[in-house]
C-alpha positions as CSV (number, residue, x, y, z in Angstrom):
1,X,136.9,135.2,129.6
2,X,140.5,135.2,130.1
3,X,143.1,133.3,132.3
4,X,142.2,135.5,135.2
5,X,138.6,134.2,134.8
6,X,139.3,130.8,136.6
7,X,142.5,132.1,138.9
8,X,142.7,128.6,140.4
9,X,143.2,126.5,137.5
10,X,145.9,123.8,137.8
11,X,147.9,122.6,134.7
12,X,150.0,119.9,134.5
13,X,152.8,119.4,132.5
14,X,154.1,115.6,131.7
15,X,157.5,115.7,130.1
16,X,160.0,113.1,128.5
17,X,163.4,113.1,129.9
18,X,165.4,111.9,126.5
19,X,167.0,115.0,125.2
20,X,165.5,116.8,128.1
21,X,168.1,120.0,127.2
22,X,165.6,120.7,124.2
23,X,162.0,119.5,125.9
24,X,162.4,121.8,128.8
25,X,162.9,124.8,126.3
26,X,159.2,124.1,126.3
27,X,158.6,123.7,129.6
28,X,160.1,126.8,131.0
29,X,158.7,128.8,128.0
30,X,155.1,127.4,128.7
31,X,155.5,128.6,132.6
32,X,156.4,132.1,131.3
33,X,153.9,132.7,128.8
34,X,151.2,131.2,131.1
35,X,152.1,134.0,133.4
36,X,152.2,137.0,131.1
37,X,148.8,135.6,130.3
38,X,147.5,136.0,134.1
39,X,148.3,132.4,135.5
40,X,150.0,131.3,138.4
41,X,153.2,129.9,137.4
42,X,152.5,127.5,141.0
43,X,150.2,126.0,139.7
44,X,151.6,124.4,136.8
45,X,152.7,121.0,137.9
46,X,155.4,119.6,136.2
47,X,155.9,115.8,135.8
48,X,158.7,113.7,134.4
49,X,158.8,110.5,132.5
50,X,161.5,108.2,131.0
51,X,160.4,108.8,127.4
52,X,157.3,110.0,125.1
53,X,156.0,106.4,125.3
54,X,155.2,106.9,128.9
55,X,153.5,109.8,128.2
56,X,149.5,108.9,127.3
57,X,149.6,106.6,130.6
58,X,150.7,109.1,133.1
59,X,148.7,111.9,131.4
60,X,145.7,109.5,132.0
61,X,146.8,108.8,135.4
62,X,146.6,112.9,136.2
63,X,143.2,113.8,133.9
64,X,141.9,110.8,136.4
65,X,142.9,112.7,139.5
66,X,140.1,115.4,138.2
67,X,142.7,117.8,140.2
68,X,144.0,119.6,136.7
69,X,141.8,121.5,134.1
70,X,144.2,120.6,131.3
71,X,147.7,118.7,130.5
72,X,150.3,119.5,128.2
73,X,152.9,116.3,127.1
74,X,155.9,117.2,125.6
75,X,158.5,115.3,124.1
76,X,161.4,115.4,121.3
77,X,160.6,111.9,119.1
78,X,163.7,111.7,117.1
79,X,165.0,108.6,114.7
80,X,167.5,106.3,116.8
81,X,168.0,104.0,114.2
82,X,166.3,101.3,116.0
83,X,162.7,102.0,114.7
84,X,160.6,104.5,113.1
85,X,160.5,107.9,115.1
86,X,157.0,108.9,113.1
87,X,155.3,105.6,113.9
88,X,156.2,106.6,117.5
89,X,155.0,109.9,118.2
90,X,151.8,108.8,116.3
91,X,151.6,106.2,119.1
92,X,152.2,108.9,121.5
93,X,149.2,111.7,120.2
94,X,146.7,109.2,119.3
95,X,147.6,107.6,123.3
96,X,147.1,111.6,124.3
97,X,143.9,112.2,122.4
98,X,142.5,108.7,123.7
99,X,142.8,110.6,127.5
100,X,141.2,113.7,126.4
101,X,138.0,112.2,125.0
102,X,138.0,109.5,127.8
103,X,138.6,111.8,130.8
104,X,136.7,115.1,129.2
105,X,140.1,116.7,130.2
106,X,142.1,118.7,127.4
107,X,145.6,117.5,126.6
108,X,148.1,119.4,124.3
109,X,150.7,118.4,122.6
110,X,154.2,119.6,121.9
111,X,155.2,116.2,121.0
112,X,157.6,117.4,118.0
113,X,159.1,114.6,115.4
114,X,161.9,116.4,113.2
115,X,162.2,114.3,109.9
116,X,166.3,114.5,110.3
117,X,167.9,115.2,113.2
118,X,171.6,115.0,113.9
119,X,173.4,115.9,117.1
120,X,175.2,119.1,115.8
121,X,175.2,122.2,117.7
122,X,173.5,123.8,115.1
123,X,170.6,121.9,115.0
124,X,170.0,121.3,118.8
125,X,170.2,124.9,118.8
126,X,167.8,125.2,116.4
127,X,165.4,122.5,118.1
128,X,166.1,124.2,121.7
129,X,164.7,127.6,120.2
130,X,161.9,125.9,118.2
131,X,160.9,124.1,121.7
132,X,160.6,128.2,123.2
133,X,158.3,128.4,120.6
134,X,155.8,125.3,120.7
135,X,156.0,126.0,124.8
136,X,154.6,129.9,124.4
137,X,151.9,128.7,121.8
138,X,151.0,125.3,123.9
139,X,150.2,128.4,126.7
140,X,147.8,130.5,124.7
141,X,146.3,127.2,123.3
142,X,145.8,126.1,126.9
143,X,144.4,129.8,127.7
144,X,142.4,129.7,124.4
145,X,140.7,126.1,124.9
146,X,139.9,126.7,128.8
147,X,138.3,130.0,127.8
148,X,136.2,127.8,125.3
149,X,135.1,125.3,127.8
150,X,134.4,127.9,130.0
151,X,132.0,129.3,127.7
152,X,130.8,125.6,126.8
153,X,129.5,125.6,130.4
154,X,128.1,128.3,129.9
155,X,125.6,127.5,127.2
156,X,125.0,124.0,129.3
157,X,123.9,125.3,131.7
């Protein structure tokens, strides 16, 4: 089974806004991919939100709509000084794996935690072309696990 398999799937993309010059590196890469792989770039849906703390709610929010087969959240969880970036984004992916066994809908991640960041050219260069990456392999994951519940359905039925 490939992408071309289920034409009509929706995906929906929930994205933080902080440092949004690296996260939509993903974003835009994630759109491409999904389309060299057969998808319809319309029909990835594409969702905003202040930071990656908002992200588990509104992903629930859109699994709960039962209008998308599977969500990606992506997010840059650096260290502001204020608290610990890593407790964060473990906030954030256990919040995201919470909706995907509670709505039976799949939820990525590209929720990416450097251990330093600094805001040099170099290194939001790096992270920008890092975030090209994570965004091509968060679309053959997608691919990949709808092709498996796909086949899942299969066998259940």
């Amino acid at each position: 089974m490939t992408i071309l398999s289920h034409p009509s799937t929706k995906i929906a993309i929930v994205r933080a806004r902080w440092h949004a010059d690296i996260v939509d590196q993903c974003v835009d890469a994630f759109v491409a991919q999904w389309s060299k792989l057969g998808g319809n770039a319309a029909d990835v849906e594409i969702f905003g939100v202040p930071g990656a703390l908002e992200i588990p709610l509104h992903t629930q929010k859109l699994a709960k709509t039962g209008r998308y087969s599977a969500i990606l959240g992506t997010a840059f969880v650096v260290n502001g000084g204020i608290y610990r970036h890593d407790f964060v984004a473990g906030i954030v992916l256990d919040g995201m794996m919470r909706v995907q066994l509670d709505t039976d809908v799949p939820v990525l991640s590209a929720v990416l935690t450097p251990h330093n960041f600094q805001e040099s050219e170099p290194l939001i260069a790096f992270f920008r072309d890092h975030f090209v990456v994570k965004g091509e392999e968060a679309a053959n994951a997608c691919a990949q696990i709808l092709d498996a519940r796909a086949k899942l359905a299969l066998v259940n039925a």
